[in-house]
C-alpha angles and dihedrals in degrees: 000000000000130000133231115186125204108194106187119207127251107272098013138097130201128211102203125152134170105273112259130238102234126084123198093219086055090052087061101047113104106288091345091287090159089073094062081075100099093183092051099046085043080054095047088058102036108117135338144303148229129210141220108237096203144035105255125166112212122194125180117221095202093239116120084235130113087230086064100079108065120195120208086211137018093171118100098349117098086229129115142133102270096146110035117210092094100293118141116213134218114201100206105205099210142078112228119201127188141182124294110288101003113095135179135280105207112199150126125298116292116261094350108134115203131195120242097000140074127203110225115222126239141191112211118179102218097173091085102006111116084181134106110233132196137223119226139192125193114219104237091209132022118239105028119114116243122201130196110186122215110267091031116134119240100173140049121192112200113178112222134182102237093180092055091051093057098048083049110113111205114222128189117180136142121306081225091064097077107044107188094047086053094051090058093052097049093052087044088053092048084049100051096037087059095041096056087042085051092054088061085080103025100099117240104266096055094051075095095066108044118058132117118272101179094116101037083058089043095235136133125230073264098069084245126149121210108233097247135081107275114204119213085172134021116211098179121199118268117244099273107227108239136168 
């Protein structure tokens, strides 16, 4: 079992949760299809969350300054303009520590799209670092409010395994090379070809009810199952209170 540590800093709280699996954008969505995307609900849910403390409204002048990004409020909410060129920062009151060797990817929600700013993605490694970091985000375009609500999530930790990355040695070769795996994909193809031919004349209502499943069970069009643990839902484990 490995180990993620959240030392908080004297004077300071931190709301932070395990990212939760549902999406308001993909409860919209027709009959909650959205959802029928295994690889984008795992990555709804994979790793934690950090969340704003306080209702604050951010707007980019356009200008490279630190003046150019005003805040509505500076009481009570981690952000500020520390950078300038339109990029809005996020103290994070808190020193994270990991096992030896996996460190953190600090970056926006998952899947949470937001209009008129970008987070921009880091890799900390938290295993040795004695040091606070931040999480930033760059507006995409001046003079366009930009609201973060209290309870929103600004930032998203995701422990790698940066060691393993960079042992990793990339291959690219012919499908054809490796016959059997071939074989399973073009069946998979003909499937899916004749499934999505076959909804033309399925009516609406019933769209619900028909759709392929052979990933979410972790199967092949053989009927076989990979050896490891495959995951259809992710439940990480809350931050534990210590002193």
């Amino acid at each position: 079992m490995t180990e993620l540590r959240c030392l908080t800093l004297d004077g300071h709280t931190l709301d932070i949760r395990p990212a939760p699996g549902k999406r308001d954008w993909m409860e919209a969505t027709p009959q909650r299809f959205a959802y029928r995307c295994l690889p984008l609900t795992l990555a709804n849910a994979c790793g934690w969350e950090i969340l704003v403390p306080e209702t604050f409204t951010a707007v980019w002048t356009g200008k490279p300054g630190l003046d150019a990004v005003i805040l509505s409020e500076t009481r009570g909410t981690p952000a500020l303009s520390h950078f300038g060129n339109g990029v809005l920062t996020f103290h994070v009151n808190a020193l994270f520590r990991t096992d030896p060797g996996i460190s953190l990817m600090v970056r926006g929600p998952m899947n949470r799209p937001k209009d008129g700013i970008a987070a921009l993605d880091a890799v900390v490694e938290t295993w040795w670092s004695p040091f606070t970091f931040t999480m930033n985000w760059m507006f995409t375009r001046p003079h366009h409010p930009v609201t973060f609500e209290a309870g929103e999530p600004f930032c998203h930790l995701l422990p790698i395994d940066i060691p393993a990355i960079a042992a990793t040695r990339p291959i690219r070769k012919p499908l054809a090379s490796e016959p059997e795996t071939k074989r399973k994909l073009d069946a998979w193809s003909a499937s899916r070809e004749a499934f999505n031919q076959s909804l033309k004349d399925i009516p609406s209502e019933q769209i619900k009810e028909d759709w392929q499943k052979h990933y979410s069970q972790g199967v092949d069009l053989d009927g076989d199952a990979p050896d490891g643990r495959h995951f259809t839902k992710l439940r990480l484990s809350p931050f534990k209170d210590e002193s």
